[in-house]
C-alpha positions in Angstrom: 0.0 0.0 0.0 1.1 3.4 -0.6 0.2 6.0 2.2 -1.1 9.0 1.5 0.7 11.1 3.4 0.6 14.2 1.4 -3.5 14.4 3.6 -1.8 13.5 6.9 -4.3 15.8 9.4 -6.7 17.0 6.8 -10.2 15.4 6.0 -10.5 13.7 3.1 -14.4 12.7 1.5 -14.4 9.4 -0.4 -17.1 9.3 -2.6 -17.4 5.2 -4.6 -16.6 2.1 -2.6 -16.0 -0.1 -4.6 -12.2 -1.4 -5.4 -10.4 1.5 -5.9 -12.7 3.4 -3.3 -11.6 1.1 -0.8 -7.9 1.4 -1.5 -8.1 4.7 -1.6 -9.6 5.1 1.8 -7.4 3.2 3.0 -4.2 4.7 1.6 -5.7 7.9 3.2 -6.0 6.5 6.7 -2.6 4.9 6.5 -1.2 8.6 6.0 -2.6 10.1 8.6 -6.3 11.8 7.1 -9.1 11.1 8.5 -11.5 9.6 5.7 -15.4 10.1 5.3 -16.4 7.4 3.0 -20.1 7.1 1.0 -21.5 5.3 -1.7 -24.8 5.7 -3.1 -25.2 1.4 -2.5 -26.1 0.8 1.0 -24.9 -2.9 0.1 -21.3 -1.3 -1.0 -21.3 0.8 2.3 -21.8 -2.3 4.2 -19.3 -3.7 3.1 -16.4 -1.4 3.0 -17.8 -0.4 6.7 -16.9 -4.2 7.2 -13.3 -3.4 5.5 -12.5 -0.9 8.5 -13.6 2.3 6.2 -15.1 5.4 8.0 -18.9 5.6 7.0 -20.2 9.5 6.7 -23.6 10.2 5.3 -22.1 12.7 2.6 -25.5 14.4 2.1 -25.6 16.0 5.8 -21.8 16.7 6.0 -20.4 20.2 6.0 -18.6 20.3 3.0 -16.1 23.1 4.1 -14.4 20.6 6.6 -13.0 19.1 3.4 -9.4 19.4 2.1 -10.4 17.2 -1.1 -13.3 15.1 -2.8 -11.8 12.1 -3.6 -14.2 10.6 -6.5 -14.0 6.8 -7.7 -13.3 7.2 -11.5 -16.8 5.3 -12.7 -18.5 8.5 -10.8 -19.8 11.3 -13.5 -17.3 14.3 -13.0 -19.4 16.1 -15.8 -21.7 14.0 -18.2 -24.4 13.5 -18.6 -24.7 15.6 -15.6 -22.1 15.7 -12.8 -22.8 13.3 -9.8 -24.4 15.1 -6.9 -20.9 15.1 -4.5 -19.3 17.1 -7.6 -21.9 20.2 -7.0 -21.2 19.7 -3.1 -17.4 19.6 -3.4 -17.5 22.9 -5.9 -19.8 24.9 -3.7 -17.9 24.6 -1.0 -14.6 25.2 -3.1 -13.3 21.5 -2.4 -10.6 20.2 -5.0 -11.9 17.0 -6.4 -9.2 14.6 -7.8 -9.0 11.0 -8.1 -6.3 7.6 -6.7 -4.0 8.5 -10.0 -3.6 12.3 -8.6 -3.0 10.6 -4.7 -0.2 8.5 -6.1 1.5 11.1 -8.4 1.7 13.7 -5.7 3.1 11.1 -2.9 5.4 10.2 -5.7 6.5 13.8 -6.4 6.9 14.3 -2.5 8.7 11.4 -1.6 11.0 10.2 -4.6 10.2 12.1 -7.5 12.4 10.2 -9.9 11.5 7.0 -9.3 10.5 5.5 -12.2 6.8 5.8 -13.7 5.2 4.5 -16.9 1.8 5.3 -17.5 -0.4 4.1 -20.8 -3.9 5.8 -22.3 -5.3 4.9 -25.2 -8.8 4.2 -26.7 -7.6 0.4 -27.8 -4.7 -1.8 -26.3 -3.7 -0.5 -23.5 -4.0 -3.1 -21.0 -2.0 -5.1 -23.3 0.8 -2.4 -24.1 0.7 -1.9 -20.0 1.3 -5.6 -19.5 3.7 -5.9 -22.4 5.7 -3.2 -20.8 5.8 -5.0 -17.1 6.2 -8.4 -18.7 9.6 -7.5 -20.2 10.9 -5.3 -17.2 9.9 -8.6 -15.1 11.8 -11.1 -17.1 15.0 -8.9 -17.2 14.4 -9.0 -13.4 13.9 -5.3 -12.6 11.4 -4.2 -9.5 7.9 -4.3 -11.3 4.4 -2.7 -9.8 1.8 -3.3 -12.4 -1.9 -1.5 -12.0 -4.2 1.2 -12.4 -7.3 0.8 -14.7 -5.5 -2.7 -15.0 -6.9 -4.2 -12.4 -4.8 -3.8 -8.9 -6.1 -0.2 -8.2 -2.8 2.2 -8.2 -2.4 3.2 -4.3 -2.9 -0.8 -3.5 0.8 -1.0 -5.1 3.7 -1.1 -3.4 5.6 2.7 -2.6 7.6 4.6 -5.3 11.1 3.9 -4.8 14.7 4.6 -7.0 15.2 1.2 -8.8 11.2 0.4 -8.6 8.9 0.8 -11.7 5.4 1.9 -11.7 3.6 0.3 -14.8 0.0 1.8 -15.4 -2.8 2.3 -17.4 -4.9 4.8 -17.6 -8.0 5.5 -18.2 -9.7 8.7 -19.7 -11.7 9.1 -16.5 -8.6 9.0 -14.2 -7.3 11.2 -16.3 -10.1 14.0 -15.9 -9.2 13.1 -11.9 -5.7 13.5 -12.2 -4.8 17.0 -13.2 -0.7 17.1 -12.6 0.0 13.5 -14.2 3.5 13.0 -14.3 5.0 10.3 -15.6 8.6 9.6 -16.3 7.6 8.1 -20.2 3.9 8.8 -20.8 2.3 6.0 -23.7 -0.6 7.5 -25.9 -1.9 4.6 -28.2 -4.8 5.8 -30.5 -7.8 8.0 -30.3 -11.1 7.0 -31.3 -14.8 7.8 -30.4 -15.4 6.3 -26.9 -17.0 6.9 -23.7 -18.6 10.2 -25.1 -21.4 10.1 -22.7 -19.1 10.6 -20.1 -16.8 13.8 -22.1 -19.4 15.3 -23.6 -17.6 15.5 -26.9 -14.7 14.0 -28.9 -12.6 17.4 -28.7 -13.0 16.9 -24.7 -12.1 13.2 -25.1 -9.2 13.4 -27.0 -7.5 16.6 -25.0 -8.0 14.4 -21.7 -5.9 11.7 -24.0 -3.2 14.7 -24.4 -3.1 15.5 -20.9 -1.4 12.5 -20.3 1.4 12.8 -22.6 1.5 16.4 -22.2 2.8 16.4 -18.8 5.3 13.4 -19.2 9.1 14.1 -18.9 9.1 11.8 -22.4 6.1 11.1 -24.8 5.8 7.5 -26.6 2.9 8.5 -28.8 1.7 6.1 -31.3 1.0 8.4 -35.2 -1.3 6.1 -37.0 -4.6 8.2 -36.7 -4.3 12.2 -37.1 -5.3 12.5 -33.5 -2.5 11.3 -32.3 -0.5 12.6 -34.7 -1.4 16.4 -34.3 -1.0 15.8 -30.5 2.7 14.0 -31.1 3.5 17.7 -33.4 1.8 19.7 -30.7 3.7 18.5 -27.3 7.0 18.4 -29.3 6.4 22.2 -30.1 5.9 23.0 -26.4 9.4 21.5 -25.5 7.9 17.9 -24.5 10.7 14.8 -26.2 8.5 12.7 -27.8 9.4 9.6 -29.9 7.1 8.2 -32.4 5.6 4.4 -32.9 3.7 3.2 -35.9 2.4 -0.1 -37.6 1.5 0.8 -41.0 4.5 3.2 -42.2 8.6 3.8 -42.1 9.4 6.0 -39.5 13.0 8.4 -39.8 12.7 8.5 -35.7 11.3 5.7 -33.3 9.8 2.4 -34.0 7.6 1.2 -36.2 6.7 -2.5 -37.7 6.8 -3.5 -41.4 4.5 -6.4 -41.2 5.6 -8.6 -38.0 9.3 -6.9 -38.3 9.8 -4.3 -35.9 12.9 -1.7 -36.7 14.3 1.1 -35.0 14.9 4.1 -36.6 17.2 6.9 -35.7 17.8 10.0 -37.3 17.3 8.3 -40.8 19.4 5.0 -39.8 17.4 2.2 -39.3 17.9 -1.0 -38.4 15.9 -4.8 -37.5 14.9 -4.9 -34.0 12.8 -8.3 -33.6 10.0 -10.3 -35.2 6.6 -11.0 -34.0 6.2 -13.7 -36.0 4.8 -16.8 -34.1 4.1 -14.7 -31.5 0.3 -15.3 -30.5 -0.2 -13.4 -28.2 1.2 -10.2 -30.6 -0.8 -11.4 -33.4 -2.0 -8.4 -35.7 -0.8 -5.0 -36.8 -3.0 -3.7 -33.6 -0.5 -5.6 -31.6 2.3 -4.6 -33.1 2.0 -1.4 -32.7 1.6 -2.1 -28.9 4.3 -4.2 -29.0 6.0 -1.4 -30.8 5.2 1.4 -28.2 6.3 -1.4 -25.4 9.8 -1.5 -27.0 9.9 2.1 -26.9 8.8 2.5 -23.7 11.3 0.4 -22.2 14.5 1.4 -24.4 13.8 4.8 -22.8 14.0 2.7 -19.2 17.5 1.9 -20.1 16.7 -2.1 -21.1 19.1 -3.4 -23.4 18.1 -4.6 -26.7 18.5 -9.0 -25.5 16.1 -8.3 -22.4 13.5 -6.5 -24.5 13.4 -8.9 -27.5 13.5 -12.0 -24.5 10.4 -10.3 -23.3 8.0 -10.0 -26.2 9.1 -14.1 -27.3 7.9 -15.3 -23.8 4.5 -12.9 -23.7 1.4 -14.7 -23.6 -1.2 -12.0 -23.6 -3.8 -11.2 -21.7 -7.5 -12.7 -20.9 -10.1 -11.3 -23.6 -7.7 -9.8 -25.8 -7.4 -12.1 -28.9 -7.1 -14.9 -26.6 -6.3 -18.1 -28.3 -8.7 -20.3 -26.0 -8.1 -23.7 -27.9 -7.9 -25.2 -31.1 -10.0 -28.1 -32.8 -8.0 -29.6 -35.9 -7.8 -26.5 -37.7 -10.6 -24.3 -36.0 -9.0 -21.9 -33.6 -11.3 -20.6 -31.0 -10.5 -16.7 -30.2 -11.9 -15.0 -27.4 -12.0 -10.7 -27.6 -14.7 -10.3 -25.5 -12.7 -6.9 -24.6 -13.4 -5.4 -27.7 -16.3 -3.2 -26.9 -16.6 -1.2 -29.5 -16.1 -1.7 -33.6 -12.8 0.0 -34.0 -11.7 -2.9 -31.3 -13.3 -5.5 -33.1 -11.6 -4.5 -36.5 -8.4 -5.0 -34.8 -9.0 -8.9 -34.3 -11.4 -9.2 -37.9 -8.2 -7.4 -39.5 -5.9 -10.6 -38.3 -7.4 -13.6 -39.4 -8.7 -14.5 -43.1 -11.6 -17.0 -42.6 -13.7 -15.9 -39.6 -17.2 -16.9 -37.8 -17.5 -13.6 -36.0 -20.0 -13.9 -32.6 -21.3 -10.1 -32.2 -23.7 -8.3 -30.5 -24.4 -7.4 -26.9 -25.3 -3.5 -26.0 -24.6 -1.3 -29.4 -22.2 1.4 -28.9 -22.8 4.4 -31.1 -21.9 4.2 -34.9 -22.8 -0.2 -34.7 -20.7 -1.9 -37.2 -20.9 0.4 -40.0 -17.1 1.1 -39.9 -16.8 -2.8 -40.3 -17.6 -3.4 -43.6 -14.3 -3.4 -45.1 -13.7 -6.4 -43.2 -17.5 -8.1 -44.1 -15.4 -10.8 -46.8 -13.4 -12.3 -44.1 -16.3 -13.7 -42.6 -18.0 -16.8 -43.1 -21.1 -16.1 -41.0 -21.8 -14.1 -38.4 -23.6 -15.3 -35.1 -25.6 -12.5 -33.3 -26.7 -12.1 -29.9 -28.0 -9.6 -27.6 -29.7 -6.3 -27.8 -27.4 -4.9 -30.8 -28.5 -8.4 -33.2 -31.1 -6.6 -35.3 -29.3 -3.6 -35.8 -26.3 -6.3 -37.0 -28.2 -8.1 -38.9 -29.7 -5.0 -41.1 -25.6 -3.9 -41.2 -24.2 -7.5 -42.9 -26.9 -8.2 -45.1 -27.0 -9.1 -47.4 -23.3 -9.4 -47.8 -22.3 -11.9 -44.6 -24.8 -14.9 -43.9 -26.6 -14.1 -40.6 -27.6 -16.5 -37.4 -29.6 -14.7 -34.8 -28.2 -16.7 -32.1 -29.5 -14.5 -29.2 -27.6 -16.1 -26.5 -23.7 -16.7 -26.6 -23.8 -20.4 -25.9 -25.7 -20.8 -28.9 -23.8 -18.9 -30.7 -20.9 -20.8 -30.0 -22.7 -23.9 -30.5 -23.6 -22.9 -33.9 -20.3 -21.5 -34.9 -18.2 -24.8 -34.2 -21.0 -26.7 -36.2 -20.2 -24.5 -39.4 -16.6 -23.8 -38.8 -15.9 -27.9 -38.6 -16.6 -28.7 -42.2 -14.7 -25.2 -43.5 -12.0 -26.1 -45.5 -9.6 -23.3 -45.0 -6.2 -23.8 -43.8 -7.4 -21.9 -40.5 -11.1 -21.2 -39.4 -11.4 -19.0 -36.7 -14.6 -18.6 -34.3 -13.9 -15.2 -32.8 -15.9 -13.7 -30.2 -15.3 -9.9 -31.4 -18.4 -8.6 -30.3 -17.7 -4.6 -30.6 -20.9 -4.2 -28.0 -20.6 -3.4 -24.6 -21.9 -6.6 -22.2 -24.0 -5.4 -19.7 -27.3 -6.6 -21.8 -26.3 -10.3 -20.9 -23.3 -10.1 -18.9 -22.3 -8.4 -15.4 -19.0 -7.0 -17.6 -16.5 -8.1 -20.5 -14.9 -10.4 -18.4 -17.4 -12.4 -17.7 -18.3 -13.0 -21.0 -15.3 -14.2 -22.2 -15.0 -16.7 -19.2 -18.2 -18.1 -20.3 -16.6 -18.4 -24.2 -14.0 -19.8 -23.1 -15.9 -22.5 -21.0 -18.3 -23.1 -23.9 -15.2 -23.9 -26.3 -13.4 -25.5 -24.1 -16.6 -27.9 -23.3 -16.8 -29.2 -26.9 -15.8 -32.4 -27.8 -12.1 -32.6 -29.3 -11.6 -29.0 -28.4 -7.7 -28.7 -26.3 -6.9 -25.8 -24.8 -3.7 -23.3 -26.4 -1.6 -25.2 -23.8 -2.1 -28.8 -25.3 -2.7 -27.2 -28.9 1.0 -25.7 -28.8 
């Protein structure tokens, strides 16, 4: 745990109990504040009363006894409408930040050049984030891996020289976190998401920048103008910035032809490593990750063995292109994280002979961006609330099962994908929908693919399939 001791004697509101909200409050009593914690749940508040936290009906408290509103980062700061402890906190003139903004300033306090990595992107971060921790792991250095991740960031152990903090970042930690810091800041993409939240895609995007923008060294990834512009912009305003790409020769950074990746300085470039047979890094989506990673971690100081060692011995992450199992030569693929269709073209963009699950709860714009991609796949299974909107998008150009559930979707796919002669049939679960229409969250859903797969007869998982 990291104490927040830059509250020590102050009171401190905690408004969102669950995970992070809970490791936050703690952090805060563990440096001294004393912590009034609420949640709208009365089950949550329950429970983190359990957990040793400091219940405080938020509604009757004087605000003006607050140094800081500490908000958990699913809590509307503005959109649709800020949450009702916002309008509290800024009447009474109350600061409100989130855990990213407690662990840079206890960073900053207490060892401000202790090494710190932080990710953002639309797409791949989680992957780029554990990329980057995998290869510092395997060459042995001090590793603390979290944030939007999973491990919320104060849970971690302390900043220290020699210790490296790997995490991702969301665009809601973000808006909480106004003096982000890190040592090498990681932008990946920017594309429409979470616009109920921002309001707008020009809001979006500059929370995106922020990031970067206040890093001692920018790794920004210049494959969509976004990012681009924003790489041009911070440079201008003094900010070192080196440059990744996936789809074109760069004369400064790294960038992948293919599954080569090369490293380019000042015009000289040279081979770096290849992804190929590399599973896990399958895709120009993941090389462009794995590009960024490589970057990331040459500015760390790795040498060029540890970092290629690394990426070989990477196995990915849960939901992300996940190579569940293989029967004869139908690969079963679970990217139950991509949430939205620019996610979802990432995985239809890596295979050739596809039966695509899809559906759940439509995200703005549906599959319309997909269509480019509509020949790679054999049929398409649909399920959930998005499967008539899908439907009316493939046809008539992609045969159509309205599934409706996912297990008989899966079902269904392994049926047709069996007697597909291609070299490689894949049954992805890409379903570019949010899962809260069937599923408690993205996770979940892919757990129950992969348990649906690996039930079928003749089906081994990727670790007898290898």
């Amino acid at each position: 745990m990291i104490p927040a001791s830059s509250f020590a004697q102050r009171n401190v509101a905690v408004f969102g109990l669950g995970g992070s909200g809970r490791a936050t409050a703690a952090s805060l009593k563990a440096g001294g504040a004393s912590v009034a914690g609420w949640d709208d749940s009365a089950a949550t508040r329950e429970a983190a009363a359990a957990a040793g936290i400091p219940i405080v009906d938020l509604e009757a408290a004087d605000w003006r006894d607050f140094a800081a509103l500490v908000l958990a980062p699913g809590v509307p700061l503005t959109h649709p409408e800020p949450h009702w402890t916002v309008l509290r906190a800024e009447a009474a003139g109350v600061e409100i930040i989130g855990d990213i903004e407690i662990f840079c300033r206890e960073r900053r306090r207490n060892v401000p050049d202790a090494p710190f990595v932080a990710i953002t992107g639309t797409n791949g971060k989680s992957t780029t984030t554990a990329l980057i921790a995998h290869i510092l792991a395997t060459a042995e250095r001090d590793v603390q891996l979290g944030g939007n991740i999973g491990t919320p960031v104060l849970s971690l152990d302390p900043p220290r020289m020699g210790r490296y903090h790997v995490v991702e970042v969301s665009s809601f930690q973000i808006d909480l976190a106004p003096s982000i810091d890190p040592t090498v800041g990681l932008l990946l993409n920017v594309t429409p998401d979470h616009l109920d939240r921002h309001g707008a895609m020009e809001r979006y995007a500059a929370l995106k920048e922020q990031l970067v923008a206040g890093s001692k060294t920018a790794v920004v990834a210049v494959d969509d103008d976004i990012c681009q512009a924003v790489a041009d912009r911070i440079e201008q305003d003094g900010i070192s910035v080196v440059r990744v790409s996936a789809r074109r020769p760069l004369a400064r950074g790294v960038f992948a032809d293919g599954a080569m990746l090369h490293v380019a300085d000042d015009g000289a470039i040279r081979p770096f490593a290849s992804l190929a047979g590399i599973a896990s890094l399958r895709g120009e989506h993941n090389a462009q990750n794995a590009a960024a990673a490589v970057a990331a971690v040459r500015l760390l100081g790795l040498s060029d063995e540890a970092t290629v060692a690394g990426l070989r011995s990477f196995r990915g992450l849960p939901h992300r292109m996940e190579q569940v199992g293989r029967r004869g030569r139908v690969l079963f693929v679970n990217d139950s994280k991509a949430t939205n269709a620019d996610a979802a073209a990432k995985a239809l963009r890596s295979f050739d002979r596809i039966y695509w699950i899809a559906g759940g709860r439509p995200k703005e714009g549906g599959i319309d961006g997909l269509v480019d991609y509509f020949p790679k796949v054999a049929r398409a299974y649909l399920i959930g609330e998005a499967m008539e909107a899908f439907a009316a998008t493939l046809a008539p150009s992609v045969p159509v099962e309205r599934s409706v559930t996912l297990a008989a979707a899966v079902a269904a796919a392994a049926r047709d994908a069996a007697g597909d002669p291609a070299a490689e049939a894949v049954i992805l679960l890409s379903p570019a929908c949010a899962s809260y229409d069937q599923f408690q969250n993205f996770e979940r859903r892919g757990d129950a693919f992969r348990t649906l797969a690996l039930a079928l007869d003749g089906v081994q998982n990727r670790e007898e399939a290898a």
